[in-house]
C-alpha positions in Angstrom: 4.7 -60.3 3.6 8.1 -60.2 5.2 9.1 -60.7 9.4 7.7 -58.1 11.9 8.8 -56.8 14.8 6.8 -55.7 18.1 6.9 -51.9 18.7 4.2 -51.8 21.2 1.2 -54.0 22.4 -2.4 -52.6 24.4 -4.7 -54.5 26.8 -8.1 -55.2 24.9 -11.0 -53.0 26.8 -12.3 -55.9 28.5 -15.1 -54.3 30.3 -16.4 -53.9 26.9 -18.6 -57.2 25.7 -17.1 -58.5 23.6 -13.7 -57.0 24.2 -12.2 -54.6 21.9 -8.2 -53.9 21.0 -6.7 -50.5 22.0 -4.4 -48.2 20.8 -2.4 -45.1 23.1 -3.0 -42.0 21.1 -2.1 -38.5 21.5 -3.5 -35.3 19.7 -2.6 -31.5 19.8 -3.6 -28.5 19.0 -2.8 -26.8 16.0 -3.0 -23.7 17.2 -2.2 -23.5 20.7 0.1 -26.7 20.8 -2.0 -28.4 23.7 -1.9 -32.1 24.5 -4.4 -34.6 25.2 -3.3 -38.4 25.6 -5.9 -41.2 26.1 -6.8 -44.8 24.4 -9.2 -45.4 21.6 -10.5 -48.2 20.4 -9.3 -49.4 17.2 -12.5 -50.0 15.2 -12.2 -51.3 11.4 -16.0 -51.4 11.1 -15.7 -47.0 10.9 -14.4 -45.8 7.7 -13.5 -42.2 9.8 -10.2 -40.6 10.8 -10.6 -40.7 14.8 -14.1 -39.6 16.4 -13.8 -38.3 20.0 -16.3 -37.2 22.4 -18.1 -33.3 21.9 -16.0 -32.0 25.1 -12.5 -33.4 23.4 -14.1 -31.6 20.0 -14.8 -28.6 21.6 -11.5 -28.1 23.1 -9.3 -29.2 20.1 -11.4 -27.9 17.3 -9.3 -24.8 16.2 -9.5 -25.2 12.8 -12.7 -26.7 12.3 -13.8 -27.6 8.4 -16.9 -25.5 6.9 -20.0 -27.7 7.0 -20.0 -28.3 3.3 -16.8 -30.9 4.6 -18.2 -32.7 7.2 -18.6 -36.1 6.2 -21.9 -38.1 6.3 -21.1 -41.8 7.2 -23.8 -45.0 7.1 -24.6 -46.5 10.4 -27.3 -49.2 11.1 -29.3 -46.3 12.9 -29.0 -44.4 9.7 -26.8 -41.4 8.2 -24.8 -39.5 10.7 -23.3 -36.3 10.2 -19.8 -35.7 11.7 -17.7 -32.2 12.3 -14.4 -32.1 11.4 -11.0 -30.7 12.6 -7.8 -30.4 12.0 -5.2 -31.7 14.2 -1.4 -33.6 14.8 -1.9 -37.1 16.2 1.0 -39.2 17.2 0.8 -43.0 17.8 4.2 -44.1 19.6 6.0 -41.3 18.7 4.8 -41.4 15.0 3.3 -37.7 14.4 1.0 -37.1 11.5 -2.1 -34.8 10.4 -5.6 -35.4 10.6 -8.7 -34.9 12.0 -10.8 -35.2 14.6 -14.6 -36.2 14.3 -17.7 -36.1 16.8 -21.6 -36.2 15.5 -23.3 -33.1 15.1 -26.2 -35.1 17.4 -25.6 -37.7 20.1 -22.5 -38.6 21.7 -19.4 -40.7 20.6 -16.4 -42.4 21.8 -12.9 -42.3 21.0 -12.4 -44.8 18.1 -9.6 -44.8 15.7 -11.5 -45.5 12.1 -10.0 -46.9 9.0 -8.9 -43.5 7.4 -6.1 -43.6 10.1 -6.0 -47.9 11.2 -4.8 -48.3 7.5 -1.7 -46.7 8.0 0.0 -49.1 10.9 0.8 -52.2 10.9 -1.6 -53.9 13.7 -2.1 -57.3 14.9 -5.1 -58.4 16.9 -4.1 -61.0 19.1 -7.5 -61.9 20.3 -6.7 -64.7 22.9 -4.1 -62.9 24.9 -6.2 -59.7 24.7 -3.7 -57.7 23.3 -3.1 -55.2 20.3 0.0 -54.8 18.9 1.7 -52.0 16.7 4.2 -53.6 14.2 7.6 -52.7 12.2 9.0 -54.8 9.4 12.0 -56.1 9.6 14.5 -55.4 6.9 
């Protein structure tokens, strides 16, 4: 463990009982370089990359994986399968590939899973309702 520096805190969701942390993301198209920016939730209890809703899959799906590569995650409900694309995110400027993820039934939210929360250095600040994207200090 060493010191860390602030690079950028979020307001919790607070509409949401209980409140949950944020994160700003962006994603683009491979293909035709489009950008969409909005906040997901950052949500350690799914193991995925970043599932978004079927309109945001729809429009950023370009290169979609064959079905034999969609994942099937564990949920309380039961197994859920979810399609997967290709894509560039970018969290505060930070630009990597992944994928996107929606179910192939139902609906879903934008929530940043593990496969991609692992990466970054966050802190929960739970009283003051923040979330807060960390560098170490060298």
């Amino acid at each position: 463990m060493g010191i860390y520096r602030t690079l950028s805190c979020h307001s919790y969701d607070i509409e949401s009982k209980p409140e949950r942390p944020m994160i700003h993301v962006s994603i683009t198209g491979p293909a035709t370089g489009r950008e969409m920016k909005f906040t997901a939730a950052a949500d350690t209890g799914f193991s995925g990359y970043l599932l978004v809703p079927m309109e945001t899959y729809q429009e950023y799906s370009e290169f979609e994986l064959p079905v034999r590569d969609f994942l099937t995650y564990r949920t309380i409900v039961g197994p859920i399968v979810l399609r997967r694309a290709r894509v560039t995110a970018a969290i505060l400027g930070e630009r990597f590939e992944t994928f996107i993820e929606t179910p192939l039934v139902g609906v879903a939210k934008f929530l940043l899973g593990r496969r991609i929360l692992n990466a970054f250095r966050l802190a929960l600040l739970g009283p003051e309702k923040r979330s807060c994207l960390l560098e170490e200090q060298r």
